[in-house]
Every structure is written in structure tokens, then in C-alpha cells.
KEDO-316303 format. One record per residue (C-alpha): residue in one letter; x, y, z. Coordinates in steps of 0.25 Angstrom, whole numbers, padded with zeros to 4 digits, always signed. Each point is the difference from the previous one (the first is absolute). Last residue first. Layout:
AXYZ;...
//
This chain:
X-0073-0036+0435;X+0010+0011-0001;X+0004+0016+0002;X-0011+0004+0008;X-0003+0013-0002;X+0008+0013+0009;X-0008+0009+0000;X+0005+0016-0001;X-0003-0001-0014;X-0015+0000+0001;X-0005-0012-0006;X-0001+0000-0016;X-0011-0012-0001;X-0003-0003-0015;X+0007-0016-0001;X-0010-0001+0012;X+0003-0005+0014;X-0012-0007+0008;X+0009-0011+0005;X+0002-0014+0003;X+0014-0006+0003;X+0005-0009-0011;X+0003-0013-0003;X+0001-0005-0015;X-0002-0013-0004;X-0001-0007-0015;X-0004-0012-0008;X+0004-0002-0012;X+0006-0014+0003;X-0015-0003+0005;X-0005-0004+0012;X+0009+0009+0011;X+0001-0010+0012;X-0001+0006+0013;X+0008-0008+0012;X-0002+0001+0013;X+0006+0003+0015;X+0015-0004-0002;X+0006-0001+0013;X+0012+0011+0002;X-0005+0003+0015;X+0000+0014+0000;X+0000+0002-0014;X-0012-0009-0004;X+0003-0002-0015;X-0012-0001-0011;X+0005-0007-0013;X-0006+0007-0013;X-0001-0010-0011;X+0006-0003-0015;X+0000-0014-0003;X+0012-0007-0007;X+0008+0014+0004;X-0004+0013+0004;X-0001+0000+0016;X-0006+0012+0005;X+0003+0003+0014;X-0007+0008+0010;X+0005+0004+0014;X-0006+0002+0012;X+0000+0006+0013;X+0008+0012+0001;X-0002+0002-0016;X+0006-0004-0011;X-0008-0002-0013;X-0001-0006-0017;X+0015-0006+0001;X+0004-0006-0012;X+0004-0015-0005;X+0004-0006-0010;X+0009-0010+0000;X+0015-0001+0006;X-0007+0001+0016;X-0010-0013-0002;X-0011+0002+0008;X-0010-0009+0007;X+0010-0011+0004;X+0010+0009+0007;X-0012+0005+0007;X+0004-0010+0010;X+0001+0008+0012;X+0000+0016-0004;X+0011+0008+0007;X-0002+0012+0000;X+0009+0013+0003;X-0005+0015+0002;X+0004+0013-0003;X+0014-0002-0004;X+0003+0014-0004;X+0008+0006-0013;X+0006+0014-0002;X+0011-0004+0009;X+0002-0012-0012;X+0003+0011-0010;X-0003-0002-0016;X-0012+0009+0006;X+0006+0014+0004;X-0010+0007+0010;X-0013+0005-0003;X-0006-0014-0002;X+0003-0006+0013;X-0002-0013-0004;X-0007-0012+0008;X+0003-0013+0002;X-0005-0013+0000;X+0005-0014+0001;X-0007-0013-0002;X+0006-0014+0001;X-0009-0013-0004;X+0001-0012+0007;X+0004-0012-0005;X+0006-0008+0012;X+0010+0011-0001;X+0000+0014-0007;X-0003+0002-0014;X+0001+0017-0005;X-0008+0011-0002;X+0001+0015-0001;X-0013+0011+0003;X+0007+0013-0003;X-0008+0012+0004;X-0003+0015-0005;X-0009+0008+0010;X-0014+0004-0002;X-0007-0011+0012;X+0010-0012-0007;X+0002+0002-0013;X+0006-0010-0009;X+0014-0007-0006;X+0005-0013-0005;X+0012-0008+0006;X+0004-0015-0004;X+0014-0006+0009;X+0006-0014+0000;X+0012+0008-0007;X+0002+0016+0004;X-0010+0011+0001;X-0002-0001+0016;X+0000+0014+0002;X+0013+0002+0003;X+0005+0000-0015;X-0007+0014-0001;X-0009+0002-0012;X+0005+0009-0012;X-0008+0012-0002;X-0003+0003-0015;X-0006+0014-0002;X-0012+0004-0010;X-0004+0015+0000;X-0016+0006-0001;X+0004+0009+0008;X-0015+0000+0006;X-0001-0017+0001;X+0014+0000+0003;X+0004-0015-0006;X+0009-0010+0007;X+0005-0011-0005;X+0006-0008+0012;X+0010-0010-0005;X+0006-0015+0001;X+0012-0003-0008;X+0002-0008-0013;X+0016+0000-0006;X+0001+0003-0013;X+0012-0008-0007;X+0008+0002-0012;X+0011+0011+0004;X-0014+0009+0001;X-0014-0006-0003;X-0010+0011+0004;X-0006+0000+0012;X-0008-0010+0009;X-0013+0001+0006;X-0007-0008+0011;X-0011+0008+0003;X-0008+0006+0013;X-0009+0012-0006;X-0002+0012+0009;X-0011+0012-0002;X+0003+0013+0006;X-0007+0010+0007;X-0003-0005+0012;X+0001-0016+0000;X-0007-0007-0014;X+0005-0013-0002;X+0001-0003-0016;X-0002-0013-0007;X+0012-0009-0008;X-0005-0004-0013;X+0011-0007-0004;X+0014-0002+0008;X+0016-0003-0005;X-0003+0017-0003;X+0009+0006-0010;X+0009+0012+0003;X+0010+0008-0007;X-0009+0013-0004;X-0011+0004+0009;X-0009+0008-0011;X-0005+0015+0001;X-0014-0001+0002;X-0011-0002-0009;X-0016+0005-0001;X-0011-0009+0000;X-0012+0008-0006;X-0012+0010+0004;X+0006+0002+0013;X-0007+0009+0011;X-0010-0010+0006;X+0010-0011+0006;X+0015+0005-0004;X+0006-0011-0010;X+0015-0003+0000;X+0008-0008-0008;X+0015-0005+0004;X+0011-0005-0010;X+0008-0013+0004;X+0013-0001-0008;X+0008-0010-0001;X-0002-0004-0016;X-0010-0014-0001;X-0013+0006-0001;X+0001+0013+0007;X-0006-0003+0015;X-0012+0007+0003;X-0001+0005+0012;X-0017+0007+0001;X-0003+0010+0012;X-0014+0004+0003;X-0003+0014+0006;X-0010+0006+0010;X-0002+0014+0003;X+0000+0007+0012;X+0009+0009-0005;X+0011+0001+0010;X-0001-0013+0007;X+0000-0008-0013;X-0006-0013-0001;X+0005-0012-0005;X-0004-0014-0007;X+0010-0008-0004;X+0007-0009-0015;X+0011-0006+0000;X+0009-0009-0013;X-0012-0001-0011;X+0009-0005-0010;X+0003+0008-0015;X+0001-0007-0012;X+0009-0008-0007;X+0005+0003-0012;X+0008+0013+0006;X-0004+0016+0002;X-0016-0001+0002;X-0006+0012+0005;X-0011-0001+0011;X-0013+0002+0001;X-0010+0001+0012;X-0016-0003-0001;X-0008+0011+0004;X-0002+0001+0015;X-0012-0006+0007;X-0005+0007+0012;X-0011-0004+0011;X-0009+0004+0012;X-0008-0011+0004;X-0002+0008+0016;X+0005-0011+0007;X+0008-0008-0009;X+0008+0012-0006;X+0006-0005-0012;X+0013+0003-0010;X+0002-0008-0014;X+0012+0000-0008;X-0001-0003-0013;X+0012-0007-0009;X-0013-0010-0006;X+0005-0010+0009;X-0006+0007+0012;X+0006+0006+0014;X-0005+0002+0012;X-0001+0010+0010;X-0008+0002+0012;X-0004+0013+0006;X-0001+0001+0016;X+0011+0009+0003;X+0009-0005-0009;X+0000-0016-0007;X+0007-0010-0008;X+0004-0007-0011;X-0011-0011-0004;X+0001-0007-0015;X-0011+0000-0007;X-0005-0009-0013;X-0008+0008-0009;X-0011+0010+0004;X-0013+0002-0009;X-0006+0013+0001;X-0006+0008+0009;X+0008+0001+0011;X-0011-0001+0011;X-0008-0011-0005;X+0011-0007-0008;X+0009+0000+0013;X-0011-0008+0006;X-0008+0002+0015;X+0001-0006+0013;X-0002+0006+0014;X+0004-0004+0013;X+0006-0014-0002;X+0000-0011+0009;X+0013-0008-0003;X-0001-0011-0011;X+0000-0015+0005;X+0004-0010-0012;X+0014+0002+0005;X-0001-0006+0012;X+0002+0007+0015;X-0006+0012+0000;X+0003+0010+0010;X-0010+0003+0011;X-0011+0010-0003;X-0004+0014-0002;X+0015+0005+0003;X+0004-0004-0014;X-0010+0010-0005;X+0005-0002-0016;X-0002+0011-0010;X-0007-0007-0014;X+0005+0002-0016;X-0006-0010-0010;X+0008+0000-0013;X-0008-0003-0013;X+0011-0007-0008;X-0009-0013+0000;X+0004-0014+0006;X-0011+0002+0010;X+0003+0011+0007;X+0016+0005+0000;X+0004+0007+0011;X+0006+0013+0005;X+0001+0000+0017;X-0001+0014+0006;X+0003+0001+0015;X-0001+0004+0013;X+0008+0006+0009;X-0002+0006+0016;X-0001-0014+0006;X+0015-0003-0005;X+0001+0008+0013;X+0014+0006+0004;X+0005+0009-0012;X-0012-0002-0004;X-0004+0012+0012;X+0010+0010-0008;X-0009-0002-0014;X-0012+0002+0008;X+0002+0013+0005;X+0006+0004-0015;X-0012-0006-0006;X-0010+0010+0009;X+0011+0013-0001;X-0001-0003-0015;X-0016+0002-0002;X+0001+0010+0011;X+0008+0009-0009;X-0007-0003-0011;X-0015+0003+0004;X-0011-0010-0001;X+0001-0005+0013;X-0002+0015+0003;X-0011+0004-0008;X-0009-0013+0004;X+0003+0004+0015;X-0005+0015-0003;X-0012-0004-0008;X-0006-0009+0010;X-0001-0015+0004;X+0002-0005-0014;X+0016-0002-0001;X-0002-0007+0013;X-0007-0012-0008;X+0007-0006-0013;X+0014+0008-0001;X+0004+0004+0015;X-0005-0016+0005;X+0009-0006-0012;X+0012+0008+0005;X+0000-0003+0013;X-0003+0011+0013;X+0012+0004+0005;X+0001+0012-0008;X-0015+0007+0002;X+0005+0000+0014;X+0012+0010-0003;X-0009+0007-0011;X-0012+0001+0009;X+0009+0008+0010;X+0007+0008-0009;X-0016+0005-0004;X-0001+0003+0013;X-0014-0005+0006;X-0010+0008-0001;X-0011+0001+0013;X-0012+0007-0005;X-0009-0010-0003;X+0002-0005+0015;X-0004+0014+0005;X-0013-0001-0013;X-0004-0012+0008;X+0001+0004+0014;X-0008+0013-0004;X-0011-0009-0006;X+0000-0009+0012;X-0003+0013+0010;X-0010+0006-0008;X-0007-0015-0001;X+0002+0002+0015;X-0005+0012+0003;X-0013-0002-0009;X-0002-0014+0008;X+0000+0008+0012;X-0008+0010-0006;X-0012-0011-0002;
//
């Protein structure tokens, strides 16, 4: 009898030692970090008060989406993304994150990529959307754009959402203004997020900006106008890359000695200054005849993806990667980060037509081909093969990747953290 008294002592005191072990709270964060978004938010955010404390914190909230920011840089396994669609020939638009790791590629249009989770625009906006056009994303928040001149902003993990109120412009000639650029930014000094709006001044040279500051603006407010310049491109959409949000246009300015001559430019727009500068585009850069550019991110760094035919109808892909903190017109600012050559892709996407690109990673890159059907065009970067194709179903259909995050449009991190600056 006491030696089954000494050992239940003996286990109770073994207990309460292990009880007693804590495990740095730096610790917890670091691992906390390398665990997936969607495990944080639906399940490990329950084991105990101080893990659900600090996945809900802002400062681990961006530390987690800038870690996984820099591994898309290599892994087109680190994105998902939001697709905007039409169901049944109504306006209510069904919104569903894509696994696309959960299963091979579809090969046919009619096979839909295994969703996540699924829900309608009208459920969480609370009102009837119009047509939407995508723009693009930061630190795990979408953006897209409606028809009613409303810009709307989403978290697809946490349903977190924004609508601004509609924008208004002043009319100066008979014809009214075009919708030249629109972005989505985040400022690194406020924390806050802002939506950018070009609109070009009907048919004087003159493109006038408006700003909209996520949370804190009750109404659009306008900037000083770009005098001189019309855009020979509509409804161009931002790349977000630390700080500043880029638009790549074909522009041309005003009519002198009777000609105007159309040049390729950078607009660049300081998401704190809040200031608009125009960066011609180096001739080295492959932005010369038989050539079509566009710009993306690549792992938080501003890239320029440009295409061209090559032989036996191949198609011919260059990429290059800016160093942002230096002068951009430049071609020592400029690096060739990879080449492709796609065999007989020359088929699949005609380079004068529509076209984007929606990712550039390591491995992979997404094209969206916007023509006599609009599809995303999966592209093996090591090999050049084309994996797949995804058809988009309607014309009104949209696709934003993004990197999932638990950021809120409240969190005010510390300001010795440096956030993630794209996504």
C-alpha cells in the first residue's frame, strides 16, 4: 500500500515538473510562423489563450504573410487564389480560394479546380454587386473593382471586407472621363491601406488621380493633375512592390509640331507621398517591334515578364527584375532573372491581344489570355511545357492570387517591423 502511495506521489510531482516547463514566448512565435495560415486561423488559435493572442496580434499577423511573401518568390505552392464568377446567368458572384496542390491540373474546361471554401459577394457585401473587374492584391487582401465606381477590399480567410463609396469626377469636355488605372496599396508608415483611381480627362491631356485611404476617408479626395499626358491604354491595374504602386502604359503626350509620339512608361505612385512620377522604360529591355511586355511581383520585387515568337512556334519569355531603389528608366536597374522558351505555345497566345501576367515564381508562371476566350495558361518554368489550362466561364469572370494572411485593415504593428510590402 505505501508503495503505490510513493509512486502516485511520485507521478503527481512529474506531472506538475512538466506543467511547469514554459516555452519562450519568442520561441512559440518563431514556430507559430511556419505553420500555415489556415491551420493558425481554424485550430491552433484554440489551443490556449496566449497562442490565440498572439496569431491575432498585428505584428505576427504581417511577420506570417511577409514570410510567406519571400517563399512565393520560389514556390507557386505558397499562393492561392480568388476567382469572381457568374452563377447561373445571375449577377450574384460566387467567390472560392483554389487548393491547386490538392490535385493535378485540370485538363478541360468543364473541370473546376478543388475549392476550399465558397461563398457570394451578396452574403458578405450585403448588397447587390455589378459587374467586377479584379485589380489586385497586398498582404492577403484582394481588390476589385465594380461598375457602380465602387472599389471593393477582402480578406478571404478571415471575410473581412471594405467598400468605398462611390468616386466622382468633374467633367470638363463633352465626353466624359475614362477609367485610365486603377491599384491597391498599402502605406508602410501608417499601416493603412489606400486605393488609387487614374482617370483620364475625357478628351483634354490631362489624367487626374484620386485617392481613398481604407478606414479613414469618408469620400475620394483628388490630387494635383498630370498635365500633358493621355494613356494609348484602358483600365490598366496596379502592381504593388514596397511602397509604391506601378502601372505599365503606353502614353503619349500632348500634340506638338503636329505629331505625338507613343512611349512606354512606368507610372509610379508613392503610396505615403502620395506623388505620381512617370519613368520611361529602358530600350534594352526587349521594348522594341516583335516584342509585348507587362509587369508583376515576383516574391515582393517588381518584374517585367516580355514575350516574343521564336522558331518552330515557340514561344519566347524573358524576365527581369528591377532594383526599385535605384533609377528605373536604367537598364543596370534591370535583371534577366530567367528565360523560357515554351515549345509551341505560339498557338495558345497570340502576344498583340490581351494578355496579363497573374504569377512569377521559380517554377511557374500564370498567363491570362484575354481574347476569344479568356483562360489562365499554366507554364512549367524549368521545362517551358504548358501544364494546363483553366477556363474562366464567363466574360465577367475574374482571378486574383494572393498569399493568405490573417492581417487586418485595424492592425497598427509596432513600427520597428518591417510588413510585408505585396501579395
Amino acid at each position: 500500500m505505501i508503495r503505490m502511495e510513493e509512486m502516485q506521489v511520485a507521478r503527481t510531482r512529474k506531472k506538475q515538473h512538466v506543467n511547469n516547463i514554459s516555452i519562450p514566448k519568442e520561441v512559440v512565435v518563431e514556430i507559430l510562423r511556419r505553420v500555415p495560415c489556415e491551420e493558425l486561423f481554424e485550430t491552433l488559435k484554440k489551443v490556449c489563450m496566449q497562442w490565440c493572442s498572439i496569431i491575432y496580434s498585428g505584428s505576427f499577423a504581417y511577420s506570417h504573410v511577409e514570410c510567406g511573401i519571400l517563399k512565393s518568390s520560389s514556390f507557386f505552392s505558397q499562393y492561392e487564389a480568388v476567382v469572381f464568377d457568374q452563377i447561373d446567368n445571375t449577377r450574384s458572384i460566387s467567390v472560392s480560394a483554389l487548393e491547386w496542390q490538392s490535385r493535378p491540373f485540370p485538363n478541360y474546361p468543364d473541370e473546376d479546380l478543388e475549392t476550399k471554401y465558397m461563398y457570394t459577394i451578396d452574403d458578405v457585401l450585403q448588397f447587390q454587386v455589378p459587374r467586377m473587374i479584379t485589380v489586385n492584391s497586398v498582404n492577403g487582401f484582394v481588390c476589385f473593382w465594380s461598375r457602380n465606381a465602387r472599389v471593393h477590399v477582402l480578406n478571404p480567410l478571415t471575410e473581412e471586407h471594405f467598400t468605398t463609396p462611390p468616386y466622382t469626377y468633374e467633367i470638363r469636355s463633352v465626353t466624359p472621363p475614362c477609367l485610365a488605372a486603377i491599384g491597391f496599396g498599402f502605406c508602410q508608415l501608417s499601416y493603412e491601406y489606400k486605393v488609387v483611381v487614374l482617370q483620364e480627362d475625357g478628351e483634354g491631356f490631362e489624367i487626374k488621380p484620386l485617392v481613398f485611404t481604407v478606414g479613414t476617408d469618408r469620400s475620394w479626395r483628388s490630387l494635383k493633375a498630370i498635365p500633358d499626358i493621355k494613356f494609348d491604354t484602358r483600365f490598366e491595374k496596379g502592381v504593388y512592390v514596397n511602397g509604391v504602386l506601378y502601372w505599365y502604359m503606353d502614353s503619349c503626350t500632348r500634340p506638338r509640331c503636329g505629331s505625338n509620339e507613343i512611349i512606354t512608361s512606368l507610372i509610379c505612385f508613392n503610396v505615403s507621398k502620395e506623388e505620381v512620377v512617370t519613368t520611361m522604360v529602358p530600350a534594352e529591355l526587349d521594348i522594341r517591334e516583335g516584342y509585348e511586355s507587362r509587369i508583376a511581383q515576383k516574391g515582393g520585387n517588381l518584374c517585367l515578364v516580355s514575350l516574343s515568337y521564336g522558331p518552330i512556334c515557340s514561344l519566347l519569355i524573358k524576365v527581369y527584375i528591377a532594383d526599385t531603389s535605384t533609377d528605373l528608366s536604367s537598364f543596370s536597374s534591370w535583371k534577366n532573372e530567367f528565360n523560357v522558351t515554351a515549345p509551341n505555345m505560339a498557338y495558345n497566345i497570340s502576344i498583340k491581344n490581351a494578355w496579363s501576367v497573374s504569377i512569377v515564381t521559380d517554377d511557374m508562371l500564370v498567363i491570362r489570355r484575354m481574347f476569344t476566350m479568356d483562360h489562365l495558361i499554366f507554364i512549367d518554368v524549368p521545362t517551358g511545357m504548358m501544364l494546363s489550362s483553366y477556363y474562366l466561364k464567363s466574360t465577367s469572370a475574374g482571378f486574383i492570387p494572393y498569399v493568405p494572411s490573417l492581417v487586418s485593415l485595424s492592425h497598427r504593428p509596432p513600427p520597428l517591423l518591417n510588413p510585408s510590402v505585396t501579395s
